[in-house]
C-alpha positions in Angstrom: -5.1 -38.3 -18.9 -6.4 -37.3 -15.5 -8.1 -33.8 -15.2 -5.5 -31.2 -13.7 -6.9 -29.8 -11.1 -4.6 -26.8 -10.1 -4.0 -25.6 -6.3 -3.2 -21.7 -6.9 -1.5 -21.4 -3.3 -0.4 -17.3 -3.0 0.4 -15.8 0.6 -2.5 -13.6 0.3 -5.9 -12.2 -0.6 -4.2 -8.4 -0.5 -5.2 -5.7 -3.4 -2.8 -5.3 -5.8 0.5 -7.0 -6.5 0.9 -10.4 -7.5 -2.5 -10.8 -6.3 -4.3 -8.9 -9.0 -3.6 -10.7 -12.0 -4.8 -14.3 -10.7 -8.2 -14.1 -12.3 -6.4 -13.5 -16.0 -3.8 -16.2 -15.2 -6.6 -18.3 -13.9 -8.8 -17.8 -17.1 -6.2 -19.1 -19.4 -5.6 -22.3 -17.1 -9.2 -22.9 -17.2 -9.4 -22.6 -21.4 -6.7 -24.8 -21.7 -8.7 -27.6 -19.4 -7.4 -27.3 -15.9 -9.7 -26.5 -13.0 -8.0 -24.0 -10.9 -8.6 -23.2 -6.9 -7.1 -20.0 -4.9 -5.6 -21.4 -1.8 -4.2 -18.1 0.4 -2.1 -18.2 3.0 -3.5 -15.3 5.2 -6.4 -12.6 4.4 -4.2 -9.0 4.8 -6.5 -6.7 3.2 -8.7 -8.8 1.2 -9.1 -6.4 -1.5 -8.5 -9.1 -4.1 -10.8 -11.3 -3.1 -13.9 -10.1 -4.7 -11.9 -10.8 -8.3 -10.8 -14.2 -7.4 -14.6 -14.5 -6.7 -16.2 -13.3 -9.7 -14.0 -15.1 -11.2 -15.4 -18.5 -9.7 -11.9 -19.4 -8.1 -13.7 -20.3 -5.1 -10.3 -19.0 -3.0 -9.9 -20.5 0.3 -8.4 -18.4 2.6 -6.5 -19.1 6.1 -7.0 -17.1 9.1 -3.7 -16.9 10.2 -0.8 -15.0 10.2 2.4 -14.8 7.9 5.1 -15.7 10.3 3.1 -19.5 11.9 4.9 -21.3 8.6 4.0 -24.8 10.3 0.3 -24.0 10.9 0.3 -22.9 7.4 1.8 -25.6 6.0 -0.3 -28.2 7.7 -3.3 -26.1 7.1 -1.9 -26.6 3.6 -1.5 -30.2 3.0 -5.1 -30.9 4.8 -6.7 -28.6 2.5 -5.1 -29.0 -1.3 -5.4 -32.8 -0.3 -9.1 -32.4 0.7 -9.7 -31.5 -2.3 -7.7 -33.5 -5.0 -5.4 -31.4 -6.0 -3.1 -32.8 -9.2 -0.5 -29.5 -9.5 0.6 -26.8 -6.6 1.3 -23.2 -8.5 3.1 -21.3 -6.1 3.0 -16.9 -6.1 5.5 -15.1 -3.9 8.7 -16.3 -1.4 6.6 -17.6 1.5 4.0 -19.8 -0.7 6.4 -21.0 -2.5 8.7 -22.0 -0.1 6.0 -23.8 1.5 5.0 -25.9 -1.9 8.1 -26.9 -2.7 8.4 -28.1 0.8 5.0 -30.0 0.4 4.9 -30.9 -3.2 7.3 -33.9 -3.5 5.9 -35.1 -0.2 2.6 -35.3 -1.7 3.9 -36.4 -5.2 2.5 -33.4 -6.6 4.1 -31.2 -9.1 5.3 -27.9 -8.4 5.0 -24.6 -10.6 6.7 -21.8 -9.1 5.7 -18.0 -10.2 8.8 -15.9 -9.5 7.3 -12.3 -9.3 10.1 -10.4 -7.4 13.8 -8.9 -8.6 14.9 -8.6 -5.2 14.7 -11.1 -2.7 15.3 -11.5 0.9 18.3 -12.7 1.8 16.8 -16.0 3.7 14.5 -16.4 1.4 16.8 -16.2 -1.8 18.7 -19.2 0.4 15.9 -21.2 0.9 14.6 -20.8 -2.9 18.1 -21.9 -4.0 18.2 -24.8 -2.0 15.0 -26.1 -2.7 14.5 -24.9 -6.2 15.5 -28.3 -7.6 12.1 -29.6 -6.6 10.1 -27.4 -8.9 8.7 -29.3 -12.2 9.0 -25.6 -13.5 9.9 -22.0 -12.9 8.2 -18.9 -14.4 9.5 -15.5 -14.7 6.8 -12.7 -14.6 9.0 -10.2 -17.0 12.5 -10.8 -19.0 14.0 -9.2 -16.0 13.0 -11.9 -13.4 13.1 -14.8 -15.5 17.2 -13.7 -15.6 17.6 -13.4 -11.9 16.1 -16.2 -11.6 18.3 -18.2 -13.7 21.4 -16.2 -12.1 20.1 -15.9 -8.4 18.5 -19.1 -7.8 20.3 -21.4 -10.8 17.5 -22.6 -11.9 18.3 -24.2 -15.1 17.3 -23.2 -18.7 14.9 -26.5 -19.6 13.1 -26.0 -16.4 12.5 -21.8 -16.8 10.2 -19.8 -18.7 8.7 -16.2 -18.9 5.2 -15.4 -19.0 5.0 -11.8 -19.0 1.8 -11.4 -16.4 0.4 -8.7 -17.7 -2.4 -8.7 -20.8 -3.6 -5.1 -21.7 -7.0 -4.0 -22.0 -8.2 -2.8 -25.2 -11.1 -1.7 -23.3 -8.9 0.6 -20.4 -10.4 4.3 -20.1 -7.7 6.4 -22.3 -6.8 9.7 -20.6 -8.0 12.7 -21.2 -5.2 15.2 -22.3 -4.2 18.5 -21.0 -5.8 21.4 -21.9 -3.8 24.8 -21.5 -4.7 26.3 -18.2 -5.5 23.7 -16.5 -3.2 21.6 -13.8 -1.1 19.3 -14.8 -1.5 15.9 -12.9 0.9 13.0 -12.2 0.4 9.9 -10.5 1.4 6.4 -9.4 -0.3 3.5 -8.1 1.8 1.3 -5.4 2.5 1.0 -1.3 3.8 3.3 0.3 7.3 1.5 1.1 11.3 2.4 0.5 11.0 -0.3 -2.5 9.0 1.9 -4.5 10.9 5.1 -4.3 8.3 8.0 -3.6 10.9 9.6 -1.2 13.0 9.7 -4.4 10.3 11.1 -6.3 9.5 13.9 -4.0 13.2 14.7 -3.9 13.3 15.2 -7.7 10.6 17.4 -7.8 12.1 19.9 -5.3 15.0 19.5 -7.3 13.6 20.9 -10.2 11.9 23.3 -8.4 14.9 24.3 -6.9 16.4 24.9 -9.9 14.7 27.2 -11.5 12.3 25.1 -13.4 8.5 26.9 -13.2 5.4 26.1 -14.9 2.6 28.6 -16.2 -0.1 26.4 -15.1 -0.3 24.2 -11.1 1.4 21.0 -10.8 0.0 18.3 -9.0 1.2 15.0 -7.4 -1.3 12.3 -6.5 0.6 9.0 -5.2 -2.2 6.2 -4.3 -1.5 3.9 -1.7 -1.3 2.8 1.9 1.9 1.3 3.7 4.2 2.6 7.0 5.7 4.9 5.2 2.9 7.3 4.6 4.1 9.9 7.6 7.8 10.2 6.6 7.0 10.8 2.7 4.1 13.5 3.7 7.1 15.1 5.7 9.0 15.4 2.9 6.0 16.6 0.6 5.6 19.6 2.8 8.7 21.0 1.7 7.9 21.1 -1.7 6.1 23.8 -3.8 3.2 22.3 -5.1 0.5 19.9 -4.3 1.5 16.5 -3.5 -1.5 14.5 -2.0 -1.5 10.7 -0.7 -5.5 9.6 -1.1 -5.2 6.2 0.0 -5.1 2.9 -2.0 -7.1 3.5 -5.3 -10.1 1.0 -5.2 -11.0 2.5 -8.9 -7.4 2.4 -10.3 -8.5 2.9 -14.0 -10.6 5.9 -12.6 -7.4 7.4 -11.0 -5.1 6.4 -14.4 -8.2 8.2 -16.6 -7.5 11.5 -14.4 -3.8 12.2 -15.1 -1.6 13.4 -17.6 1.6 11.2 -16.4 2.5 8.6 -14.5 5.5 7.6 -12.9 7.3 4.7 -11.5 10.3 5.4 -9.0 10.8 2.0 -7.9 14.3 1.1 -6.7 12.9 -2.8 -7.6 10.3 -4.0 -9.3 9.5 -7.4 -11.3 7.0 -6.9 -14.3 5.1 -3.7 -12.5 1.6 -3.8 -13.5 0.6 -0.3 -12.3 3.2 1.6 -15.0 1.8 -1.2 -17.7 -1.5 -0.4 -16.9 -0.9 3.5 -17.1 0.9 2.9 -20.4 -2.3 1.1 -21.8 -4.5 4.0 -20.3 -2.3 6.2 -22.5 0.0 7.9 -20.1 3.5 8.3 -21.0 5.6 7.1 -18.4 8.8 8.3 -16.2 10.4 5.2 -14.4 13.2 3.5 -12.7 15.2 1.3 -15.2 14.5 -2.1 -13.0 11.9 -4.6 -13.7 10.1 -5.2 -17.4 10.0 -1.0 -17.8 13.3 -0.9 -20.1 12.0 -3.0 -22.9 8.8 -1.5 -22.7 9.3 2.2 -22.4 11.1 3.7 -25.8 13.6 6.6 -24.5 11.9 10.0 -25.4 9.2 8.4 -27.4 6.6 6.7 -24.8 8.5 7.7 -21.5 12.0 8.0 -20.3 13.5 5.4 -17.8 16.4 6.6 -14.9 18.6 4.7 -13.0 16.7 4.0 -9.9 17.7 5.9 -7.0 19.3 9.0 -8.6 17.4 12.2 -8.0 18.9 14.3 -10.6 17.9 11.6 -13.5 14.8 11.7 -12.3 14.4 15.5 -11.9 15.8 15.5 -15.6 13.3 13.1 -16.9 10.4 14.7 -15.4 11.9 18.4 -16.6 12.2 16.8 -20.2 8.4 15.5 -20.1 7.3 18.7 -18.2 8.5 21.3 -20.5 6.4 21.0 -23.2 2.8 20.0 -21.8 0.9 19.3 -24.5 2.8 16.6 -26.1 1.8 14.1 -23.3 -1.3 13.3 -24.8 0.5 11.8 -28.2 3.4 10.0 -26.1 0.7 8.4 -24.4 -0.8 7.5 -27.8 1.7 5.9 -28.8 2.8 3.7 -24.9 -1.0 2.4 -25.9 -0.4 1.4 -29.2 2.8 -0.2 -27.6 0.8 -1.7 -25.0 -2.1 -3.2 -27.0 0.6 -5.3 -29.6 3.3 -6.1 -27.2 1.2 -7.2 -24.5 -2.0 -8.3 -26.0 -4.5 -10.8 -25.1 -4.3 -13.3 -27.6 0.1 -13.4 -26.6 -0.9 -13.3 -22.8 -3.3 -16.7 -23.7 -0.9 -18.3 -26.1 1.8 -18.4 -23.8 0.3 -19.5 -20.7 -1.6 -22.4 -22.9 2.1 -23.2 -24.3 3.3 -23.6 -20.6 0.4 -25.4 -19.4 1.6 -28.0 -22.3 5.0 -28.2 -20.8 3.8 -28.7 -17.7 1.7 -32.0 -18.9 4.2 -32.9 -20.7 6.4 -33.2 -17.9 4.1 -34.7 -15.2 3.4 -37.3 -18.2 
């Protein structure tokens, strides 16, 4: 059988996000016998590109925009050609749009990450349409792989889930709190409406508000960048407290290593690494109820989940992790322990080698 030579086409090199877990993904790919080359769409931030080069994925990366589709897709077809590609994996709406489009025109297969629980409307319509094309579908969390079988009708024998996420036995555990000091919560994520830090702020001068004090300081450390950055500080200075926004973490298990719990607001999310992550630093965990976070936070034992939006759930949540400090630490013993046999390594390899298998199968 002819080597498969895997054209990893995402929309960009950006820190964080879907973008993060490529090298991992990659690493199983190339165990199983598949070479495997980044192809990006635009550069945004480039903070993942010095991974995907450790990593030896030798990415290729377009200097254009995200809105000049044609020049992209032409840039495309010239390059994955160029260089013999045998599959296209798609990561996110745009790329994958654009290999479904170029795929069968090609004759090449199409693997299609879906990463996202909400999607655009035109995009959603597009995806539907064209969704037919794909050899196969992959769901990044139980949650997605649904949507994507309800939202886009992909069927069953063409739709698997590869949770994309394998925890770190090696991740900095947190150091606990010690009475008197601060206590310190956190999250990881952009700064946009999707991820809910307005709602977060709200809830914490709602327990305020209400009478709810604490012996010690409380701080809130939210790392990130994104447009939304002056309308949440806004909001933070009506709140007791300290709530700081340092920027995008470029030492996230540094920042996880530093707090005593982490939270997840999201109004959407699909698997969320960041609140995995947290979970295998040994944080408990506060989060919305979207995404893979229900089946992976136990109610009252590693975390509590909230309906997303809801400011008094929240404010309850954090009020029932808050009131009794010291018992952080051992939740967040126990989110690890979760963590490390739910979503380890050896699963995260298994699985992707069972997929790669379908995927010769089918292109057999």
């Amino acid at each position: 059988m002819k080597a498969m030579r895997i054209a990893y086409v995402i929309n960009s090199v950006e820190g964080g996000g879907a973008t993060q877990p490529v090298p991992a993904i990659a690493r199983v790919l190339r165990a199983a016998g598949a070479q495997v080359r980044v192809f990006a769409l635009t550069p945004r931030d480039q903070r993942g590109l010095p991974a995907m080069v450790a990593a030896g994925l030798e990415p290729l990366v377009r200097e254009g925009g995200t809105g000049d589709h044609r020049a992209a897709l032409d840039w495309l077809r010239r390059e994955i050609g160029a260089w013999g590609t045998t599959h296209i994996w798609t990561s996110l709406s745009r790329a994958t749009i654009l290999g479904l489009l170029l795929g069968p025109r090609l004759g090449l297969p199409v693997i299609c990450w879906q990463h996202a629980a909400y999607l655009k409307p035109w995009n959603r319509r597009l995806l539907r349409l064209l969704q037919a094309r794909a050899t196969l579908w992959i769901g990044d969390s139980r949650a997605v792989t649904a949507l994507t079988a309800e939202k886009l009708h992909v069927p069953a024998k063409r739709l698997a889930c590869w949770p994309i996420f394998a925890a770190d036995p090696a991740m900095p555990h947190a150091a606990p709190w010690h009475a008197g000091s601060p206590i310190r919560i956190g999250s990881l994520g952009r700064l946009h409406p999707v991820k809910g830090y307005d709602v977060l702020i709200a809830a914490l001068g709602r327990l305020m508000a209400n009478g709810f004090t604490l012996p010690v300081p409380l701080e809130l450390v939210i790392a990130g960048e994104g447009d939304e950055r002056g309308r949440l500080e806004a909001l933070a200075r009506d709140i007791a407290g300290t709530i700081r926004f340092p920027g995008y973490a470029d030492d996230p298990r540094r920042f996880l290593s530093g707090l005593h719990l982490y939270t997840q607001p999201s109004r959407s999310e699909g698997f969320c690494i960041a609140a995995h992550e947290a979970m295998t630093a040994g944080l408990p965990v506060v989060a919305s109820a979207v995404g893979e976070m229900p089946w992976s936070i136990r109610q009252g034992e590693t975390g509590w989940t909230v309906p997303p939006d809801d400011v008094d759930a929240l404010a309850g949540a954090l009020r029932a992790m808050l009131q009794d400090p010291s018992k952080l630490h051992l939740m967040g013993m126990a989110t690890r322990t979760d963590m490390l046999e739910r979503y380890s390594q050896a699963r995260f390899a298994e699985t992707g080698e069972a997929i790669l298998r379908d995927i010769r199968r089918a292109s057999s």
